[in-house]
N, C-alpha and C positions, 0 to 999 in steps of 0.2 A: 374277406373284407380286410382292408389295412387304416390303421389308426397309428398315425404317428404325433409327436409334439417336441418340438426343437425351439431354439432359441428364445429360452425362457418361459414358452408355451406350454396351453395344458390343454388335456386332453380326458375327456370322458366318457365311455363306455358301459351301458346298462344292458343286461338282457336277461328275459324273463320267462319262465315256459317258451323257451324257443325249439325248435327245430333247425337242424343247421345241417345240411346233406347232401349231397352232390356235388362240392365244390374240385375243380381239378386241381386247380394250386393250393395255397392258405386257402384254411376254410377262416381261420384267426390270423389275425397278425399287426402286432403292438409292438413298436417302438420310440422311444424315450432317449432325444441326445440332444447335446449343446445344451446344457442345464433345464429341459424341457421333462414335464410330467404326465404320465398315465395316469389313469388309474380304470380297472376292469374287474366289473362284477356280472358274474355270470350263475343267474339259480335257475334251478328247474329245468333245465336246457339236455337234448340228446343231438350228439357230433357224431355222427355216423357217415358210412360210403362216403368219405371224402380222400382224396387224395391220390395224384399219381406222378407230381413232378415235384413237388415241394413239402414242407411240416406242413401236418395239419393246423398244428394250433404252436404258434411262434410268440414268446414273450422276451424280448432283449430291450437293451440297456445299455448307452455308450455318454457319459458324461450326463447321463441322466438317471432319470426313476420313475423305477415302472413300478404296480403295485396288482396283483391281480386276488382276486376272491373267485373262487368258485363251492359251492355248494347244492348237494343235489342233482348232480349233471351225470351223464350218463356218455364216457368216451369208449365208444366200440364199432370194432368192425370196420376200419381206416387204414388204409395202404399206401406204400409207396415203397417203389425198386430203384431209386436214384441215388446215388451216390451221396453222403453227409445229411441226408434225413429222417427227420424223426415223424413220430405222431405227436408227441410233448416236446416240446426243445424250449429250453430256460434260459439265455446267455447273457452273460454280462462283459464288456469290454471297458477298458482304459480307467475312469474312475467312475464307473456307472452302479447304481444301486437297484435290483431287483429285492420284492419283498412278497415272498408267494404265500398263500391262506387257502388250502382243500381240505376241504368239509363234506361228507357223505357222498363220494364222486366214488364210480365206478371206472377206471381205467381197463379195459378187457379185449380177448380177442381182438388185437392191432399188429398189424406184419409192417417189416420194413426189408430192405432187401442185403444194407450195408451197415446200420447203424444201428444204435439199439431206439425202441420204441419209445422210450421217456428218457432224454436227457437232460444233467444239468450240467450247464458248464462258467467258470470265471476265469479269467485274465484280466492282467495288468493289474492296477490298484480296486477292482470295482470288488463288490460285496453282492453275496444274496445267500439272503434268511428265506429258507423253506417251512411251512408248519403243517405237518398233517394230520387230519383228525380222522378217525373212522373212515377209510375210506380203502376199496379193494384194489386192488393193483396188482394183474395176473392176467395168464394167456398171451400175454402179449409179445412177443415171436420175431429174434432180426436172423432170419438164413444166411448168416454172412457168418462166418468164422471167426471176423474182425468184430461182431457185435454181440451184446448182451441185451438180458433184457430191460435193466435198468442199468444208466451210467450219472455215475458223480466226477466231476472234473473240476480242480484248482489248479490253476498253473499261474506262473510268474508272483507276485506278491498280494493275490487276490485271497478274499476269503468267502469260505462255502459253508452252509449250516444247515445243516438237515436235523428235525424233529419232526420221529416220529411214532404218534400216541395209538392205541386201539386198532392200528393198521395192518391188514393183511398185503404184505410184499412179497408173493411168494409164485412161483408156478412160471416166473418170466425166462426167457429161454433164447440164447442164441441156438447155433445151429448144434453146437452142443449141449446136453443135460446140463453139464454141471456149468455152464455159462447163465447164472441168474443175477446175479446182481456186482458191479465191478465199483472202485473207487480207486482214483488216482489222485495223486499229490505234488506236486512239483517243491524242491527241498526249502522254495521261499513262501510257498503260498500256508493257506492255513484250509482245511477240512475238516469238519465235525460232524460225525455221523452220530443220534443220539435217538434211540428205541425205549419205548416202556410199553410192557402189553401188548405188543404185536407178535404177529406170525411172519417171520423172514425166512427168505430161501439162502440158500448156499452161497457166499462171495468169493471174491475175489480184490485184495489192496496192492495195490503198488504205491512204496512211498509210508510217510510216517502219519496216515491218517489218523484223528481220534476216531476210535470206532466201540461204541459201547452198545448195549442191551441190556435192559434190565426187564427182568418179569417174562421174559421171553414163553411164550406160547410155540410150544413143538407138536408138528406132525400136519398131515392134509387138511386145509378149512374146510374139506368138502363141500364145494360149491357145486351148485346145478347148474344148467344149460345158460339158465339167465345169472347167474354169478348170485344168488342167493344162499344164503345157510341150508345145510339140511339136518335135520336127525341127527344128532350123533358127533356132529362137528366138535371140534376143541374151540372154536373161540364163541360156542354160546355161554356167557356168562361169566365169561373171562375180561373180559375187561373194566378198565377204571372209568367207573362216571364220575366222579370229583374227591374232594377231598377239604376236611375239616382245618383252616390255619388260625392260631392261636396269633392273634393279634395284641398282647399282653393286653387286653382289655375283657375282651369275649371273643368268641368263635365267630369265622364268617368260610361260609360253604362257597367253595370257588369249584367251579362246574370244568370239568374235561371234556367228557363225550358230547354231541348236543344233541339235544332232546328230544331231537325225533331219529327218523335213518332215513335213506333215500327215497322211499316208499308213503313217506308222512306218516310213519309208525311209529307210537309211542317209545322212548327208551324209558327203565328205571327215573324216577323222578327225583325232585328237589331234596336234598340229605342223603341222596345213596354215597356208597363210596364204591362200595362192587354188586356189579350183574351186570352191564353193558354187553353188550357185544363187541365181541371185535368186527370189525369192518364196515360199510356202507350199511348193512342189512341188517335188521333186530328179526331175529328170528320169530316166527309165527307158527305155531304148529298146524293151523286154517290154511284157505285160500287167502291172498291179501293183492288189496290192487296195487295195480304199478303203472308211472306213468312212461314207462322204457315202450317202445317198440316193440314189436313181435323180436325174438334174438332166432335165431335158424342153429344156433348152435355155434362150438368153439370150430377154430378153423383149422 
């Protein structure tokens, strides 16, 4: 499906417990130009077997402003061997503003053939603020030598902002191991790469990117078949559900994680500051339902 809004235009995009699968081109695709506006909220939703000529899921931005939410979606098992595509692709062009919000989303198991699987990229004067909560980001696979499995990209005098909270980034993989996650920077543009609480895999910067980590969680999230927690993992109970600010009056509890995980499972409740989990998934030592598809496994 394409959703576009130019010339001042605006544009809106709901979807709700969807299914989204079999698509051969865009399964998504939002665009925002000539001071024209998006906006895309996407909950409960599973993007699967799509793709073989184009991004699955495309959010750009040329003179305009896109905005996208997702929460609780479920992005696995998405293909494509064509040249400059992804499964995620984020771009922003000339003075255009993207403003991305992922909340309990599984990014998993996605192959591409050239590119890497989740891109983000800016040019010219445009901007995009990335924010991510809880959410898993792994398996996911470009067999190209020239691809990773995450890329961050500024070029020309644009600016790139990544945050990100409780997040497992880790497991993603060009056709080499140590190809997990890349950032570049062109010497005008501006990139900020910014971690607290996550599980990150091994990078790669070109250029003078900020690239910090704080609280950093080491070693395997040991996920299962379905990209859940198991026994024994490092990020059970490692991560920040919020935290107490002194507003020189009295305290007010400003919340991190949200309150449930992709499954509609309880997290740590209102005043925690730690036990979250890190990622999509609050570990459950039971069975616990899920609204994902059967998964067949990594690829």
């Amino acid at each position: 499906m394409d959703i576009y809004a130019g010339s001042g235009g605006e544009s809106n995009l709901t979807m709700d417990h969807t299914w989204i699968t079999g698509f051969p081109d865009y399964a998504i695709y939002t665009y925002a130009f000539n001071n024209g506006k998006i906006s895309t909220v996407i909950n409960h939703a599973t993007i699967n077997h799509n793709g073989s000529k184009y991004d699955t899921m495309y959010i750009g931005a040329s003179d305009g402003e896109n905005t996208l939410h997702m929460d609780h979606v479920a992005i696995i098992q998405n293909g494509t061997a064509q040249n400059n595509r992804h499964i995620l692709a984020i771009n922003s062009f000339s003075s255009g503003t993207i403003n991305a919000f992922l909340n309990n989303t599984i990014l998993a198991d996605n192959q591409t053939g050239h590119e890497s699987p989740f891109q983000i990229e800016s040019q010219g004067t445009s901007h995009i603020s990335l924010t991510s909560k809880n959410n898993t980001i792994t398996d996911n696979l470009s067999s190209s030598m020239s691809g990773y499995g995450f890329s961050a990209l500024a070029f020309e005098k644009s600016h790139l902002m990544l945050t990100f909270k409780n997040t497992i980034l880790y497991g993603n993989h060009g056709s080499a191991q140590d190809e997990e996650l890349y950032f570049q920077q062109s010497e005008t543009a501006t990139l900020t790469f910014s971690a607290d609480y996550s599980i990150l895999g091994t990078h790669n910067i070109l250029g003078s990117v900020s690239y910090s980590s704080t609280h950093e969680i080491h070693g395997d999230p040991l996920l299962n078949s379905t990209y859940h927690l198991q026994k024994g993992s490092p990020a059970i109970d490692a991560g920040l559900c919020g935290e107490w600010i002194n507003n020189g009056w009295f305290y007010l509890y400003k919340r991190i994680a949200p309150d449930d995980d992709i499954d509609g499972d309880n997290r740590p409740g209102f005043g925690k500051i730690f036990g979250c989990d890190i990622g999509a998934d609050e570990f459950k030592p039971f069975p616990w339902p899920m609204f994902l598809p059967a998964i067949t496994g990594h690829h």
